[in-house]
C-alpha positions as CSV (number, residue, x, y, z in Angstrom):
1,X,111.4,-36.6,166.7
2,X,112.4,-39.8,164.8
3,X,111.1,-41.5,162.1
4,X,111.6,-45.1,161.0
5,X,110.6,-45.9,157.8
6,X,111.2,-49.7,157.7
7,X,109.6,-49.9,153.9
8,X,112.6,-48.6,152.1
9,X,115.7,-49.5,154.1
10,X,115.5,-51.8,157.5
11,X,118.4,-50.0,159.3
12,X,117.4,-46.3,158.0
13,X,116.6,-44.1,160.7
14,X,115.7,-40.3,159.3
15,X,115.9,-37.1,162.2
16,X,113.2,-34.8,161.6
17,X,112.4,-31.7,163.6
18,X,108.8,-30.7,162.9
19,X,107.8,-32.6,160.1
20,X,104.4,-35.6,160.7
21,X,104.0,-38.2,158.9
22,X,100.2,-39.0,158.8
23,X,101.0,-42.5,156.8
24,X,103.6,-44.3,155.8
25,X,101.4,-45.3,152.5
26,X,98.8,-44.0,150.9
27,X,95.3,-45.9,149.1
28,X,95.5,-44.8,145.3
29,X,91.8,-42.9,146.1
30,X,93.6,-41.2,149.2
31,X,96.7,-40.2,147.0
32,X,94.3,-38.9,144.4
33,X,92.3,-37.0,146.7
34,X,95.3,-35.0,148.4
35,X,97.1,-33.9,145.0
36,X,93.6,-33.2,142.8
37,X,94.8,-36.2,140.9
38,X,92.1,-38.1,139.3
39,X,92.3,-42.1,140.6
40,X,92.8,-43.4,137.1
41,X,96.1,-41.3,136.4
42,X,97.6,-42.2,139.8
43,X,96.8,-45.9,139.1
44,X,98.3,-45.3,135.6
45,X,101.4,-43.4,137.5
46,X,101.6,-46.6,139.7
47,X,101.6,-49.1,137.1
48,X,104.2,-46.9,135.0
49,X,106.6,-46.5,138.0
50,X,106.0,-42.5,137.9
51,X,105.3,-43.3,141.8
52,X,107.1,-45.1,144.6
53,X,104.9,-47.6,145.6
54,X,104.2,-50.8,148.3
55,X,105.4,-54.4,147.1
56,X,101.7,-56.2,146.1
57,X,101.5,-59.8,146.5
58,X,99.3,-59.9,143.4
59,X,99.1,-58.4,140.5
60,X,95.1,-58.3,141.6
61,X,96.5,-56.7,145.3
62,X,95.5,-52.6,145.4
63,X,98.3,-50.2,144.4
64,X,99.7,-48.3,147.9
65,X,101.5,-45.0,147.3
66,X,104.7,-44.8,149.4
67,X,103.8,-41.3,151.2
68,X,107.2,-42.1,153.7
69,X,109.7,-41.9,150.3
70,X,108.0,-39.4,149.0
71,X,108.5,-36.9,151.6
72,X,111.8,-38.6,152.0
73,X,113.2,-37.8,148.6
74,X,111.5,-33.8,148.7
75,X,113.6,-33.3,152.0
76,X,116.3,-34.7,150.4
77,X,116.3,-32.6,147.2
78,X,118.2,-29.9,146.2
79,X,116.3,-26.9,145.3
C-alpha cells in the first residue's frame, strides 16, 4: 500500500504496510472529538502552531488539522 500525501511535499511518496488513512485532514470539531479534546483548545492549538495544520485562504477560513503529518511524524519517531 502507498500513500501520497501531496499536502506536505509534492514528490513525497511514504510505503506503509497496514496502516489507513481515513483523512488526509481533519475539521477542528472532528479532531476534538477523536482525542477528547475540547473544540476550543484545538482551535487555540491551531492558532498557536501546537498542530500541523491546512493553509486557510482567510484568516475567517475554518482551521483543518493535518491528520496525514500527524501520523507521518508518529511513524517517524523514535521511541
Amino acid at each position: 500500500m502507498w500513500v501520497h500525501i501531496s499536502p506536505i511535499k509534492p514528490t513525497e511518496t511514504i510505503t506503509m504496510t497496514g496502516i489507513y488513512i481515513d483523512t488526509p485532514f481533519l475539521s477542528v470539531d472532528e479532531y476534538a472529538r477523536r482525542t477528547g479534546m475540547t473544540r476550543s483548545v484545538v482551535v487555540r492549538m491551531c492558532r498557536d502552531g501546537d498542530l500541523p495544520t491546512r493553509r486557510r485562504k482567510s484568516d475567517s477560513a475554518p482551521y483543518y488539522v493535518n491528520n496525514a503529518l500527524l501520523i507521518k511524524k508518529a511513524i517517524e519517531s523514535e521511541y
